[in-house]
Residue, then its C-alpha position, 0 to 999 in steps of 0.5 A: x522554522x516556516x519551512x515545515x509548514x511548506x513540508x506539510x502538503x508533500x508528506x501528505x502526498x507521500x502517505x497517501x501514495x504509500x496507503x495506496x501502495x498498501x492496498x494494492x500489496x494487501x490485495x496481490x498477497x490475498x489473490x496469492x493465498x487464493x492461488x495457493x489454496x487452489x493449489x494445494x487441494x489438486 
């Protein structure tokens, strides 16, 4: 069972890489919105 406590620190790792990734997906989708928004009043 103490391999868990081993896991710990590498699943850490993992959510923030996925945080980071959600940030970065979040911002890209709200420069497309802009875009989009642009496009359709010309």
């Amino acid at each position: 069972m103490e391999y868990v406590g081993y896991l710990a620190p590498v699943a850490f790792v993992f959510a923030l890489a996925a945080l980071s990734q959600v940030g970065a997906l979040k911002k890209e989708v709200e420069q497309l919105k802009v875009e989009l928004e642009r496009l359709k009043k010309d």
